[in-house]
Every structure is written in structure tokens, then in C-alpha cells.
C-alpha positions in Angstrom: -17.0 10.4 -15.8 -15.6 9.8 -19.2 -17.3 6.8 -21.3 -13.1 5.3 -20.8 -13.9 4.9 -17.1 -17.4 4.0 -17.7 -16.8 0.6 -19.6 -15.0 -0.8 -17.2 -17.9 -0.5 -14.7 -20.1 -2.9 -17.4 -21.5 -5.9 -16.0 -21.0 -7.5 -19.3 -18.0 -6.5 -21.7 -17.5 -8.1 -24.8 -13.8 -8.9 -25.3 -11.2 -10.3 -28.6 -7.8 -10.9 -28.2 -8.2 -9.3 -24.4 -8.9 -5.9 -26.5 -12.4 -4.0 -25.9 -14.5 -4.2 -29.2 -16.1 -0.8 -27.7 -15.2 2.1 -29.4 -13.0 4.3 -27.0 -12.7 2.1 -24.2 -9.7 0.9 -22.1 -9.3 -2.6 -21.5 -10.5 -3.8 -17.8 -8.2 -5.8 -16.0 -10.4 -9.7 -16.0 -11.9 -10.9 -13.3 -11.2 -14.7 -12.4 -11.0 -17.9 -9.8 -7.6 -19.1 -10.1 -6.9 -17.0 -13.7 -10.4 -18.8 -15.1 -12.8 -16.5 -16.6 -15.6 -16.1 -14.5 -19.0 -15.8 -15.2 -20.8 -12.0 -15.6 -23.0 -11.1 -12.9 -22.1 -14.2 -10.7 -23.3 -13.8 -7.3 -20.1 -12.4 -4.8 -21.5 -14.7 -1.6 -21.3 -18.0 -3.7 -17.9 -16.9 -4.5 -16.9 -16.2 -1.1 -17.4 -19.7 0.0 -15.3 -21.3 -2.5 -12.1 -20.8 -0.6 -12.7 -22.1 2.7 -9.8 -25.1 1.7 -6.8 -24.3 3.7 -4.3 -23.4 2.1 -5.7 -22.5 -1.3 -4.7 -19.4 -3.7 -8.3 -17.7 -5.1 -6.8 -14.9 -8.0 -9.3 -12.0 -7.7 -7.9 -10.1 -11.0 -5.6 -10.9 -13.7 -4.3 -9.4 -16.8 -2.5 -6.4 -15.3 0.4 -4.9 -16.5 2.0 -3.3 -13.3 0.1 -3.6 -10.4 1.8 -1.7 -7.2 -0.4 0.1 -4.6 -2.9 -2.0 -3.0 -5.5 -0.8 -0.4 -8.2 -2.6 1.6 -11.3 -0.4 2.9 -14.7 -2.2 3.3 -15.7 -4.7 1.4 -13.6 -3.6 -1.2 -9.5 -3.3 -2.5 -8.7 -0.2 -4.0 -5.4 -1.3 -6.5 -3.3 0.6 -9.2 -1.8 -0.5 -12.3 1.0 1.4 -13.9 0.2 0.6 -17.9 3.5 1.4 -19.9 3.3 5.3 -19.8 4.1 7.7 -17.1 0.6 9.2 -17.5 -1.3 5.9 -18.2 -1.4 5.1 -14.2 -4.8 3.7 -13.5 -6.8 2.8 -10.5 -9.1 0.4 -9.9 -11.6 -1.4 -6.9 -12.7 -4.8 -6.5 -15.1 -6.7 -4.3 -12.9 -8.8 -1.3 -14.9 -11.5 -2.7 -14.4 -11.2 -6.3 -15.7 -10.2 -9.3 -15.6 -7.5 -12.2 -13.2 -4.3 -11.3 -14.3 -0.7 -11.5 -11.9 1.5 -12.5 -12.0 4.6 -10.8 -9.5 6.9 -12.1 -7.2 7.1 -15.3 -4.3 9.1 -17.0 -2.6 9.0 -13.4 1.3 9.7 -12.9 2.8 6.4 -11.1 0.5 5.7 -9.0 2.3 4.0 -6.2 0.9 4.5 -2.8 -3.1 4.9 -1.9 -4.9 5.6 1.4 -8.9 5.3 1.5 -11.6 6.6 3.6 -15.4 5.8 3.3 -15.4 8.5 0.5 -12.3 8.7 -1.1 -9.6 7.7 -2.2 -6.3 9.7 -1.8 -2.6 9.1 -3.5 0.6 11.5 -4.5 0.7 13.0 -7.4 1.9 16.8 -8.3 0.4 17.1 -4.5 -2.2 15.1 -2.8 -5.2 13.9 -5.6 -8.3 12.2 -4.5 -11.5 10.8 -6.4 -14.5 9.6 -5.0 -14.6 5.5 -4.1 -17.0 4.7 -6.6 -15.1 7.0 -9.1 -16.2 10.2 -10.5 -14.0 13.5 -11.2 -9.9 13.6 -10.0 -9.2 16.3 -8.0 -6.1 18.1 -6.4 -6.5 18.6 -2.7 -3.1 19.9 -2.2 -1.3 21.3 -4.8 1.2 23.2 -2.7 3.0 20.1 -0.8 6.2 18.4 -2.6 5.7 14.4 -2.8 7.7 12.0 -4.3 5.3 9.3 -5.8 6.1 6.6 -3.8 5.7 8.7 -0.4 3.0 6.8 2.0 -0.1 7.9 2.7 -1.9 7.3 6.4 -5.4 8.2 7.5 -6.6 8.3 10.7 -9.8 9.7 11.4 -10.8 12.6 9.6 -7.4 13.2 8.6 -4.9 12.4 6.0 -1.5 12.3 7.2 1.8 12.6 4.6 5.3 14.0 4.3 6.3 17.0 2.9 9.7 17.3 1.0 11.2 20.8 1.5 13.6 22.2 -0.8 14.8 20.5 -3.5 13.2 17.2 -2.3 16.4 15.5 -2.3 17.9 13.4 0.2 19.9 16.2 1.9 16.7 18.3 2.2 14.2 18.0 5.0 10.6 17.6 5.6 7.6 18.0 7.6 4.6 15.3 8.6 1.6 17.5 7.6 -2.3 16.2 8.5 -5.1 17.1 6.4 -8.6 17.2 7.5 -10.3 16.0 4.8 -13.8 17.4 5.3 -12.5 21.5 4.6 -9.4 20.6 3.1 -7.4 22.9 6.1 -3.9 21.4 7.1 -1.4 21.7 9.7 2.2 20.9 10.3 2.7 17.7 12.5 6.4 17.8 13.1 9.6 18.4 11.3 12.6 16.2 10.1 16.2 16.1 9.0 15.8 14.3 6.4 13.9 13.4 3.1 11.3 10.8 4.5 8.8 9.0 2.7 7.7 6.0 4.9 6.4 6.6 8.5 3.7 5.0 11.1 1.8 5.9 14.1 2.6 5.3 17.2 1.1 5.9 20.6 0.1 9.9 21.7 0.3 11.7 18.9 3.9 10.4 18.1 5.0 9.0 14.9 7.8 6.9 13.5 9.5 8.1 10.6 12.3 6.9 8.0 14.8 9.7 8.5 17.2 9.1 4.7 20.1 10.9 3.9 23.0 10.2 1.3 24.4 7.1 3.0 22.2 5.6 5.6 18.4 5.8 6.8 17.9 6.1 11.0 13.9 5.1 12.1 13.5 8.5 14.6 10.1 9.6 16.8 8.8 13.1 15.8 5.8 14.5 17.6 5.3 18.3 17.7 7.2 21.5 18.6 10.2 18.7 19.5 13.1 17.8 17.7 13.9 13.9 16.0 14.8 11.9 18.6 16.4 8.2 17.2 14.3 4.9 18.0 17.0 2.8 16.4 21.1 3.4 15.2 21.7 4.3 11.5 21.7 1.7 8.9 22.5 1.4 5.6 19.7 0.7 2.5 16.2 1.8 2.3 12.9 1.1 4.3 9.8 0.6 1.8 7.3 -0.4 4.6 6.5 0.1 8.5 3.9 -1.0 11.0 3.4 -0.7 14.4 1.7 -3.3 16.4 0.6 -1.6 19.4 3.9 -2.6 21.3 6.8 -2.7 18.8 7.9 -1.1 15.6 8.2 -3.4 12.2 10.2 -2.0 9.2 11.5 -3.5 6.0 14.8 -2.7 4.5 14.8 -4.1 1.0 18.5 -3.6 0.3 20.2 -5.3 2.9 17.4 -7.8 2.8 16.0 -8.0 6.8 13.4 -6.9 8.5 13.8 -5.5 11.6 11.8 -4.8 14.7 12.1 -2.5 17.8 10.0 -3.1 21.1 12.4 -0.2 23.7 10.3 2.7 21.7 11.8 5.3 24.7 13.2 8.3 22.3 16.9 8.6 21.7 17.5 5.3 23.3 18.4 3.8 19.9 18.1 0.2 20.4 19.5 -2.2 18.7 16.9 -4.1 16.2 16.0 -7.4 16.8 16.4 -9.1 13.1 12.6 -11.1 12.9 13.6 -12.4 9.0 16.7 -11.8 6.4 14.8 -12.0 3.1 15.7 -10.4 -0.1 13.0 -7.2 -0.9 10.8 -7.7 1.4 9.1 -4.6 0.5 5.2 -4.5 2.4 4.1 -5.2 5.4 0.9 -5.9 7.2 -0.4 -6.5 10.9 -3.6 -8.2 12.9 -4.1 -8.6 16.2 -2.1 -11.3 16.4 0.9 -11.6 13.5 3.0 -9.1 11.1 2.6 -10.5 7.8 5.3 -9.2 4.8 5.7 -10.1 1.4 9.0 -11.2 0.1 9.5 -9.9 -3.5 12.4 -11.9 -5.0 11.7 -15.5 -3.4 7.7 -15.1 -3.7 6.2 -15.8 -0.4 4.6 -14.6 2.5 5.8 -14.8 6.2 4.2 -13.9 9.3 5.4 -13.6 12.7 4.0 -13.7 16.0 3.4 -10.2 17.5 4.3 -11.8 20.7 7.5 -13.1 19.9 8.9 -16.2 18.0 10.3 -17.0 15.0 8.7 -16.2 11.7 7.0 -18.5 9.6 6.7 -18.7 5.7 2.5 -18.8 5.5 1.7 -18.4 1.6 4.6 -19.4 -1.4 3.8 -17.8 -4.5 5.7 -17.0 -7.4 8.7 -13.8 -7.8 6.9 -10.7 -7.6 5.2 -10.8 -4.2 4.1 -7.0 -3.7 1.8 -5.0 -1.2 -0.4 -7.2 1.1 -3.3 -6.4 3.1 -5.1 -8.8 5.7 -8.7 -8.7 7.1 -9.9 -11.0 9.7 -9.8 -14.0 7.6 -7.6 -13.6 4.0 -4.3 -12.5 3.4 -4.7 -10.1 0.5 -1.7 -9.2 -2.1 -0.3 -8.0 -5.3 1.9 -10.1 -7.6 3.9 -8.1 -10.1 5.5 -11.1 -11.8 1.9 -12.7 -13.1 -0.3 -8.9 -12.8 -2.8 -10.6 -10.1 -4.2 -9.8 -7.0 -4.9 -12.6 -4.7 -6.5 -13.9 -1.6 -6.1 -17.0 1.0 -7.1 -17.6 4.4 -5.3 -17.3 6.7 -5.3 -20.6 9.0 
């Protein structure tokens, strides 16, 4: 690893004007209890017990510039920040509980989307990259796909699961939901669709949900393989950012005409009509536990959940604008806030 990764992984790092006195080194994003500095070395289980209050905001990191993709694998959240270049894309991990980040990987393209295993961690870039979870070297572990970098990621199992622009990539081309195993590196088509996708979900039996886009609308359809699209719900115009399936129904954000909708009928080329669960403004990620969705509302800064079983959704956390990617665990809510460059935690109840 390069000494620039390296100094971020310093227990101790001696900082002026939030600039690294080290020759060489990047600045690390700072670690912090709500945006205090906190102390080097401090132990993560005291930390852990400071926000059992109801209620309150703990900031995990602060200081970043861009912050977009957020994972949660572990102990640990696996986070990007964007810097100012197109090749200054960094990503980072950091204890659930706190403390100082370790940056994993530098000199990254856009960095928008990230999927982790036990041992890696996977995003787009000029194919599929990967670097170990405690960092180490970058490499490419599909170099022949075409992804746009803001196409999802999904693992499951020993395989990594993404979509595959074919010609031009454009929105009048198609695509195909290809799994990789990630132990030889082999991969095989899934299924095919119409239409550029970049945001999909498992469902039940090997099926999947995908975000079918074309020119002037996006339709949610099933693929599974050797069969053809079939719709779960009519065309719409905007664009999805985020899905989820809870076991029952089907949860997707579109972020330009501000709802989120939700489909329960999932029998293929029914195409239900969506039940609207919340009309937000750029709600633009979404998360689910056993018992609520949760999303993250980008423009009016909060965080709603609703019941999986039905029932009107609540706002659960107000922040400030720039409410990003969330992740939940059994007990914290978990998200990124582009308009301060933090990533937080509350509990949930």
C-alpha cells in the first residue's frame, strides 16, 4: 500500500489547518462525537454507550468533501468521498461505533455505489474493481462489462450481482444482470433487459426486480432467466435511485417526481398500480429491517420509515439538506449527509 493510504490508518496524526504535516500524505476525513474532536486511541465500547438517549444524532466522521456511497458489513461502514477531481474518488471504513477511518483505496473514478463481502470490497469503475476490506492493492475483476458509475451493486452469497450496459450504454440500449462468483472470478448471464438499468433488487426464486429506463419513462419489470421482462408496475415518468424488497413487497424511490412507491401484487405482467407510501422531494436511498423501510429525503433532510406491514409513514430522524445513503442495523439508523460531509448514527426507538 502506498505511504498516502498508510497515514490515514495512524492511530495518531498530527494535523494544522485540517492539513497533514506528513510529507506525502492525504488528509483523513476526522473522527468525532457530535463534530468534536475525539480523543486518539479512545476505547470504541465506551463510545458505543454514549448514545443510548433517544433521539440523539452521534456524527461518526466529519470533514468530507463529497461523501456518496455508503455500505454497512460487520462492525464496520465502508464510505466514499468524491474529493474535487474525477480521479481523486477515495474510500474509506469506520468502526459502527466510532473512531479514526481507514482509507482503503485512493485515485478512484466517482466512486458512487459499493457492495462488501467479508473480504472485499467491490464498486464500478471501467468494470467491476475490488480491494481488500482492510485495504491493500485495487484490482479489476471485470474489465470486459460496461457500467455506468452510479450502477448498484448486490451480493448475495458468493456472488456479486450487477448490470451490464450493452451497446452504447445509452438509454435506448439494453443490458443483462450478470453474477460473479467471486472466489474464481467466473461469471454468467442472469437475464436480459430492454433497457439501460442501473438499479435492481432481489426478489423471491431467483427472480429479480429491475428499473427498465428508456428516453421518456422508467417501468419496474421481473427478469429471471431464459424469460423475457415481464412488467411488475405501469411506466412512469423520472428516475428510480433506490429499491428494496421486504420479503412481501417491492420499495422504490423516484427522485424526480418526488414519491416513493411500493408494490405488494408482485404476479409478472400484472402491472399494478403503486401504492404512493410518501411524496418527498429526492428521496434518493432506501433501507429495510424486519419491521420498517427507512429512506432518506435529500432536499427537506430527514428520515422516514414506514411499517412493512402497512400504515402511514413516519418522519423518524430531521437532519439538515443533504440526507444521502442510509444503512440500519438492529439498533442505529446509519447515513450520509452531503450538505455538512458527515456520516451519522441514531437509534432507532
Amino acid at each position: 500500500m502506498p505511504f498516502r493510504s498508510r497515514c490515514a490508518r495512524l492511530l495518531i496524526t498530527v494535523v494544522i489547518a485540517n492539513t497533514c504535516v506528513v510529507a506525502g500524505c492525504s488528509t483523513p476525513p476526522f473522527a468525532g462525537h457530535d463534530g468534536g474532536a475525539q480523543d486518539p486511541g479512545r476505547d470504541a465500547t465506551a463510545d458505543a454507550a454514549e448514545d443510548n438517549v433517544p433521539g440523539e444524532i452521534r456524527v461518526l466522521v466529519h470533514g468530507l468533501v463529497a461523501p456518496v456511497a455508503l455500505a454497512l458489513f460487520g462492525d464496520h461502514l465502508y464510505f466514499t468521498d468524491d474529493q474535487s477531481g474525477s480521479l481523486d474518488g477515495r474510500i474509506w471504513r469506520v468502526s459502527k461505533a466510532g473512531g479514526t477511518p481507514e482509507l482503503l483505496a485512493d485515485g478512484q473514478n466517482h466512486v458512487w455505489r459499493l457492495a462488501v463481502d467479508g473480504t472485499h470490497v467491490y464498486w464500478p469503475a471501467d468494470g467491476v474493481r475490488r480491494v481488500g476490506v482492510s485495504g491493500g492493492q485495487v484490482e479489476v475483476v471485470d474489465a470486459s462489462v460496461q457500467l455506468n458509475w452510479h450502477s448498484q451493486l448486490q451480493m448475495r452469497g458468493d456472488k456479486l450481482f450487477y448490470l451490464h450496459l450493452t451497446n452504447d450504454g445509452t438509454q435506448a440500449s439494453g443490458g443483462q444482470l450478470v453474477g460473479l462468483n467471486v472466489e474464481d472470478l467466473s461469471k454468467h448471464a442472469v437475464a436480459s433487459t430492454r433497457g439501460a438499468a442501473h438499479v435492481f433488487a432481489p426478489l423471491a426464486d431467483g427472480q429479480w426486480a429491475v428499473a427498465e429506463e428508456s428516453s421518456s419513462h422508467v417501468q419496474v419489470v421481473q427478469v429471471a432467466t431464459d424469460e423475457a421482462p415481464k412488467p411488475l408496475a405501469p411506466k412512469e415518468e423520472g428516475q428510480i435511485q433506490d429499491m428494496v424488497f421486504d420479503g412481501r413487497c417491492l420499495w422504490w424511490t423516484n427522485d424526480v417526481a418526488s414519491r416513493v412507491n411500493r408494490v405488494c401484487d408482485l404476479r409478472p405482467g400484472i402491472a399494478s398500480t403503486p401504492e404512493l407510501v410518501l411524496a418527498a422531494p429526492r428521496v434518493v436511498g432506501l433501507a429495510a429491517d424486519e419491521r420498517h423501510v427507512y429512506g432518506a429525503a435529500y432536499d427537506d433532510g430527514f428520515i422516514w420509515r414506514a411499517p412493512i406491514a402497512g400504515g402511514a409513514a413516519e418522519v423518524l430522524i430531521r437532519d439538515t439538506q443533504g440526507v444521502n445513503r442510509l444503512r440500519v442495523d438492529e439498533r442505529h439508523v446509519y447515513w450520509i449527509n452531503q450538505g455538512d460531509g458527515t456520516i451519522k448514527r441514531r437509534l432507532k426507538d
